[in-house]
C-alpha angles and dihedrals in degrees: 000000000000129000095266087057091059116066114191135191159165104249090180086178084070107029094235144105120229146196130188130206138150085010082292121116125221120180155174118237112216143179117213115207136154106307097340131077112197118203107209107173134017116189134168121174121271100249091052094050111117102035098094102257084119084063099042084051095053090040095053087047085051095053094039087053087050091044097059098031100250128143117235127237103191104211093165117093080225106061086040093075090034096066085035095068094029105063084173087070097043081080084082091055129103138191092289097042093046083050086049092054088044092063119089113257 
């Protein structure tokens, strides 16, 4: 798959980010609040997993949470293990998402 295969988007009706591929959606489950944006399930179907759309999701959320100035509480397990490994992305956390990435997985 390359990138050009993958679309991915904000669908705000359904607070989620999603990305198609293969006629398949995979998407990120979010909360939009003042100031936070909380992102509470990931899921991409079973035979997609492995091919980085988890990531392009995160990545988009991410983006979308840089764009509009919120700070991110990564609910999902997920994006959890995603800002543990990216230090560049730990900048969109606040107190309560630092105290989330403290906790054991």
């Amino acid at each position: 798959m390359n990138d050009d295969d993958l679309q991915v988007r904000d669908n705000p009706a359904a607070s989620r980010i999603e990305a198609t591929v293969e006629g398949q959606t995979g998407y990120a489950e979010y909360q939009l609040n003042p100031g936070t944006i909380t992102f509470t399930h990931t899921r991409v179907p079973e035979n997609l997993r492995g091919r980085g759309i988890g990531t392009r999701l995160i990545e988009t959320g991410l983006a979308l949470a840089r764009a509009r100035g919120l700070e991110v509480l990564p609910v999902c397990p997920f994006f959890r293990a995603y800002m543990r490994t990216h230090a560049d992305s730990q900048a969109l956390l606040g107190a309560a998402g630092r105290r989330l990435l403290a906790q054991p997985s």
